[in-house]
C-alpha positions as CSV (number, residue, x, y, z in Angstrom):
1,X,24.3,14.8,8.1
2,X,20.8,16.7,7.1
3,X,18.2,16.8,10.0
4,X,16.2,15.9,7.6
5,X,18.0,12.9,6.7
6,X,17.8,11.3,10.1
7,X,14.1,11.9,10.4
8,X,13.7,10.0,7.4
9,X,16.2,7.4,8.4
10,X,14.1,7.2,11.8
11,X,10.7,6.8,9.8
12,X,12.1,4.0,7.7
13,X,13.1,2.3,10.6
14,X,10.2,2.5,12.4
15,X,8.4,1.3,9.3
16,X,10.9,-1.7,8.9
17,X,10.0,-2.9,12.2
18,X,6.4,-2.7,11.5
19,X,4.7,-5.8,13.4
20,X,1.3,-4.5,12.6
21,X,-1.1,-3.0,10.0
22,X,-1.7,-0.2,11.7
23,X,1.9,0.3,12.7
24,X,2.6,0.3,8.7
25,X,-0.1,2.7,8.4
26,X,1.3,5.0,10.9
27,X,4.6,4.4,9.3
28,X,3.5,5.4,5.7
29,X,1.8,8.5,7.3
30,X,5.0,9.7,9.1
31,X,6.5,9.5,5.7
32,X,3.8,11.0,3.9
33,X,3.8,13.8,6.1
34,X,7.6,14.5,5.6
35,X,7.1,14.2,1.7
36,X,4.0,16.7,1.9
37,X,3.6,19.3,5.2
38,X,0.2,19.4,3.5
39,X,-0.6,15.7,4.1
40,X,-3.0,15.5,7.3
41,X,-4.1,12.4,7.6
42,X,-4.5,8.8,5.7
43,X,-8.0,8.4,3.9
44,X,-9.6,5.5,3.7
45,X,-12.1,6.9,1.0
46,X,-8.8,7.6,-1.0
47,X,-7.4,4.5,-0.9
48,X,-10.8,2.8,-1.8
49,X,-10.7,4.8,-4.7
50,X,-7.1,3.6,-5.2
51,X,-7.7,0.0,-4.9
52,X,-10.2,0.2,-7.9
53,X,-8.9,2.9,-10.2
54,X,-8.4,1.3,-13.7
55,X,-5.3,2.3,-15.7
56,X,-3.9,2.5,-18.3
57,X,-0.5,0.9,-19.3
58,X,1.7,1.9,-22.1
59,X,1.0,-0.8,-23.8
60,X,-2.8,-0.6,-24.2
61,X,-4.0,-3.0,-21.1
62,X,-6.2,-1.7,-18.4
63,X,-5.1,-3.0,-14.7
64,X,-6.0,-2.7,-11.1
65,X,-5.2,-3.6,-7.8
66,X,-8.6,-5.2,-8.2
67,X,-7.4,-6.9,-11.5
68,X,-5.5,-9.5,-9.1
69,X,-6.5,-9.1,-5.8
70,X,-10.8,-8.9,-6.5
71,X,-13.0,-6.3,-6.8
72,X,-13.6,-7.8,-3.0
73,X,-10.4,-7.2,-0.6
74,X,-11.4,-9.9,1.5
75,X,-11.6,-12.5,-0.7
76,X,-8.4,-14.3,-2.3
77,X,-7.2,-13.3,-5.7
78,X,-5.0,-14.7,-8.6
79,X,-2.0,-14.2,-9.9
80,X,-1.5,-13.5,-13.5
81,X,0.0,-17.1,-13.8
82,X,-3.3,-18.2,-12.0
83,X,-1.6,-18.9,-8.5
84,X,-3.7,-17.6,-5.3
85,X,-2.8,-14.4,-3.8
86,X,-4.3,-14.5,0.2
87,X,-7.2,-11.6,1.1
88,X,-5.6,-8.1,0.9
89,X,-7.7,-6.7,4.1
90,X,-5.4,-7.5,7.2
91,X,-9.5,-8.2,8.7
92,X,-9.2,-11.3,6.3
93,X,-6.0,-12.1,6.0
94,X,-4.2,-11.3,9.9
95,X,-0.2,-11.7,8.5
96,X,-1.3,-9.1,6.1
97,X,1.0,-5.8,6.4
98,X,3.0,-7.1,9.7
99,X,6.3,-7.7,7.8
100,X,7.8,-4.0,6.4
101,X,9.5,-5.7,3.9
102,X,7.4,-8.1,2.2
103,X,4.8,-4.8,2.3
104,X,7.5,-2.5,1.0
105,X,8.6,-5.1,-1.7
106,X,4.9,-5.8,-2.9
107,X,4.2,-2.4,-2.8
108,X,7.4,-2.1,-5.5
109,X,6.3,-4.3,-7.4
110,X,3.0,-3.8,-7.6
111,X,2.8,0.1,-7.9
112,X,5.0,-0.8,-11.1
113,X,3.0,-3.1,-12.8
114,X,-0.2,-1.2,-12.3
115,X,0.7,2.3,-12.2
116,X,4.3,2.0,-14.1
117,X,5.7,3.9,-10.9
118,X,6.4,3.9,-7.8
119,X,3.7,4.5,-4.8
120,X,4.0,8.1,-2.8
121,X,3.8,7.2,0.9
122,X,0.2,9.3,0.7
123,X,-1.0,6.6,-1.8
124,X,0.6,3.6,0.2
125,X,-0.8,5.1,3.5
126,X,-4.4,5.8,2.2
127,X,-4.4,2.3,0.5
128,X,-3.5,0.6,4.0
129,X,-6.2,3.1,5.7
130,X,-8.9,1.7,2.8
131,X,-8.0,-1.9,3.9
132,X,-7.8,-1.6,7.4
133,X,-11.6,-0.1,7.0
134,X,-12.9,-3.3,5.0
135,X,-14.3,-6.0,7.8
């Protein structure tokens, strides 16, 4: 097998095993850097920018992270069937990013519904950066 392959194996672990946010984030960043040599470091001004960046879905809605989870990241949020979502920053909400795959399966499902893709690592390590700035 590739080089290549076990460095990303390796990553994935590490990020599996995350017990922290900023574990995740260094995680993400590993990967983001493998994905992109040109990826330096995670930005927290990014991932602010992220986090409240409307779009638009192919079937005429506009959604954000924000649309959910508040405008506010420390404050709770709602659920589209009105059922609480806990505080997104991990300075609100401690459990918050310290299981790698409840973060990973979120991350799934959320990029989805409000992007109609999949995150890059970039995008998931700048949006962790953005959080982990909001105390």
């Amino acid at each position: 097998m590739t080089k290549t392959f076990w460095l990303i194996l390796l990553i994935l672990s590490a990020n599996a095993q995350a017990a922290s946010p900023a574990e995740a984030l260094q995680g993400y960043t590993a990967q983001a850097k493998q994905e992109n040599p040109a990826y330096k470091a995670p930005s927290a001004s990014k991932g602010d920018v992220f986090f409240h960046a409307t779009h638009q879905l192919g079937n005429g809605t506009s959604v954000s992270c924000a649309t959910c989870h508040t405008a506010n990241p420390r404050q709770p949020g709602k659920t589209r069937a009105n059922k609480e979502i806990l505080p997104m920053a991990p300075s609100a909400n401690t459990q918050r990013f310290t299981d790698a795959a409840k973060t990973e399966k979120w991350f799934r499902r959320n990029c989805q519904d409000v992007l109609e893709r999949t995150c890059t690592a970039q995008e998931k390590s700048d949006f962790i950066a953005y959080l982990l700035s909001v105390k």
